[in-house]
N, C-alpha and C positions, 0 to 999 in steps of 0.2 A: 584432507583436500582443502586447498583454497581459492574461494573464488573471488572474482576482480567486478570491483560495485563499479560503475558508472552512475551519475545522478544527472538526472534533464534539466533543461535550464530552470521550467516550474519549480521545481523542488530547491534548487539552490537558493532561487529567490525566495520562496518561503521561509527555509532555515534562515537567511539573514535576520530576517523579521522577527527571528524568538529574542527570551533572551537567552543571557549567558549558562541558569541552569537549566534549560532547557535544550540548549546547542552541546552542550555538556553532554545530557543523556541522549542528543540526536547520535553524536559520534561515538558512542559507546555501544548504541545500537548494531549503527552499521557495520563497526567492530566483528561486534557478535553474529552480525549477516555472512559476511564473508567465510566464517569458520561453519556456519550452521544455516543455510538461505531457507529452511523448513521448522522454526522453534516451535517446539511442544504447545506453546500458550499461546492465546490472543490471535491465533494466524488463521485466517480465511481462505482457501484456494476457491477462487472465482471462477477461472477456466483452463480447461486444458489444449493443447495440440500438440502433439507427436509428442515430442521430449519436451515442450515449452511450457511454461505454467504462469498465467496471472496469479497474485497474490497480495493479500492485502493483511497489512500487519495492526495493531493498535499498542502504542505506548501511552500509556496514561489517558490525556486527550488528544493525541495526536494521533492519526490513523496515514501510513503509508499503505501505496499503490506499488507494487514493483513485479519483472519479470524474471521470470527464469530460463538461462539455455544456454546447453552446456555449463563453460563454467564464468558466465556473466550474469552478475544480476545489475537490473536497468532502472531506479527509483524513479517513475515516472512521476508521480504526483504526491503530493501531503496536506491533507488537511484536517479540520481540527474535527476529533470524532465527535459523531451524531446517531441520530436517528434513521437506519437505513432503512425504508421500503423495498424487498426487489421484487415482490408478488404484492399486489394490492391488499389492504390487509393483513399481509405477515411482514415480521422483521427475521430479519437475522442477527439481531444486536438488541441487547437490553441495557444500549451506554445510549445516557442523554432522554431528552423528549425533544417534539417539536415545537414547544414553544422555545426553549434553549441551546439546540443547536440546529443548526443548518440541516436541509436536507439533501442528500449525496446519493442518491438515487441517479439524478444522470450524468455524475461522476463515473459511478459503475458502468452503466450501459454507455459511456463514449470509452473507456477503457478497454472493455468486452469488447465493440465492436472494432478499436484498434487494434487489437491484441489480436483477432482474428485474420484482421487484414493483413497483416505484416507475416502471420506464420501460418498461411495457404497452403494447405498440400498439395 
């Protein structure tokens, strides 16, 4: 089964920004999304509804945001992986610290609560 990526305009304009071996393993990724939207490694399922699934991937330092349903997946956002908070206290990632990278805490929670909105039962 093959599925059909869409990427958002955030994301396109991020990829511009890499460089060339990095836009290299961006499209190698996506590649790989399309044949497989669930890889074994590195993948985070952030939330679910009915058949749709937020998901957040990590290559290297680069952490993708993207959706699942049916057979589209939607690369909403990318940025450079960090230090994630999503319980005060706890991480769910042991990539980076926060003096080093960014913190993407309300990355996650304005995705979540898109992701919600959009696929209402």
């Amino acid at each position: 089964m093959s599925y059909k990526v869409k990427i958002s305009n955030s994301a396109q304009k991020f990829i511009s920004k890499l460089d060339g071996r990095y836009k290299v393993k961006v499209s190698k990724f996506i590649e790989k999304l399309k044949r497989d939207p669930l890889p074994r490694n590195n993948k985070h399922i952030l939330d679910t509804s009915g058949s749709s699934m937020l998901c957040e991937f990590s290559l290297e330092k680069l952490r993708f945001y993207y959706t699942i349903e049916n057979q589209f997946i939607v690369i909403e956002n990318i940025e450079y992986q960090g230090f994630v908070e999503v319980l005060e206290g706890h991480s769910n990632h042991k990539s980076g610290n926060k003096k080093n990278y960014p913190n993407q805490r309300n990355t996650i929670k304005r995705l979540v609560k898109w992701f919600k909105n959009i696929f209402k039962n």
